[in-house]
C-alpha positions in Angstrom: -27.3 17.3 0.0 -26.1 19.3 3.3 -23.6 20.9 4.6 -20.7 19.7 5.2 -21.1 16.8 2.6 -18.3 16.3 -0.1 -19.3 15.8 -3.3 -17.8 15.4 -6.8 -18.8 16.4 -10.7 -21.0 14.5 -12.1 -19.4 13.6 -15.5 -21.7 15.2 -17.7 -20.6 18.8 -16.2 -17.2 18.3 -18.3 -19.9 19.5 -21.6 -21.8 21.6 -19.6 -18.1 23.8 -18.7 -16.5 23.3 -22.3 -15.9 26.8 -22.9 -17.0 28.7 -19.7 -15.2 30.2 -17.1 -15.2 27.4 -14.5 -13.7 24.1 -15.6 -14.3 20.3 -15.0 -12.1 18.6 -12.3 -13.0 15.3 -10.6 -11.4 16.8 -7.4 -13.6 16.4 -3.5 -15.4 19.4 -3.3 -17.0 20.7 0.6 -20.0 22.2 0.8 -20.3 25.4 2.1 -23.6 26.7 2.0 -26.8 26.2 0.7 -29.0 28.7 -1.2 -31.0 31.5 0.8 -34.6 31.3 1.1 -35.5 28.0 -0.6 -33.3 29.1 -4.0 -32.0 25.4 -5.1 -28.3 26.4 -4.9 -24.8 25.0 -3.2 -22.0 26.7 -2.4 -18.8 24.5 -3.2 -15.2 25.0 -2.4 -12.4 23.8 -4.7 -10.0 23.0 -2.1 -7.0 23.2 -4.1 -7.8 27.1 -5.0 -9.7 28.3 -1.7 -12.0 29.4 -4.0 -16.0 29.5 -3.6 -18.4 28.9 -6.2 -22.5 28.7 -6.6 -23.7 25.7 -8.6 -26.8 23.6 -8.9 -27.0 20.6 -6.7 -28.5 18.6 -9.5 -24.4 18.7 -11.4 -22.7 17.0 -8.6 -23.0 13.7 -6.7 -22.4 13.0 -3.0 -19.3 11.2 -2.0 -19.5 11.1 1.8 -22.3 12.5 3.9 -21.6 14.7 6.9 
């Protein structure tokens, strides 16, 4: 995963969110950013809200590569 790549939930994240503040949505998402210095995160942005979260790559699958 890179930047630039869009990517999607993986189903199984729809559990995972049940009752957090985030919520499942099979929407595109970009990636922004990945984590500093090694740290095995991705920035995503929900393009519907402009908004910018940190996740693990390991909860979302790639839909198209940059």
């Amino acid at each position: 995963m890179k930047v630039g790549d869009l990517v999607k939930m993986k189903p199984a994240m729809f559990w995972r969110l049940k009752g957090s503040r985030q919520e499942y949505t099979e929407e595109l998402l970009f990636v922004l950013q990945l984590g500093f210095d090694g740290a095995d995160r991705i920035a995503v942005l929900y393009p519907t809200t402009g908004v910018a979260m940190w996740a693990l790559p390991e909860n979302y699958e790639v839909i198209s590569e940059y």
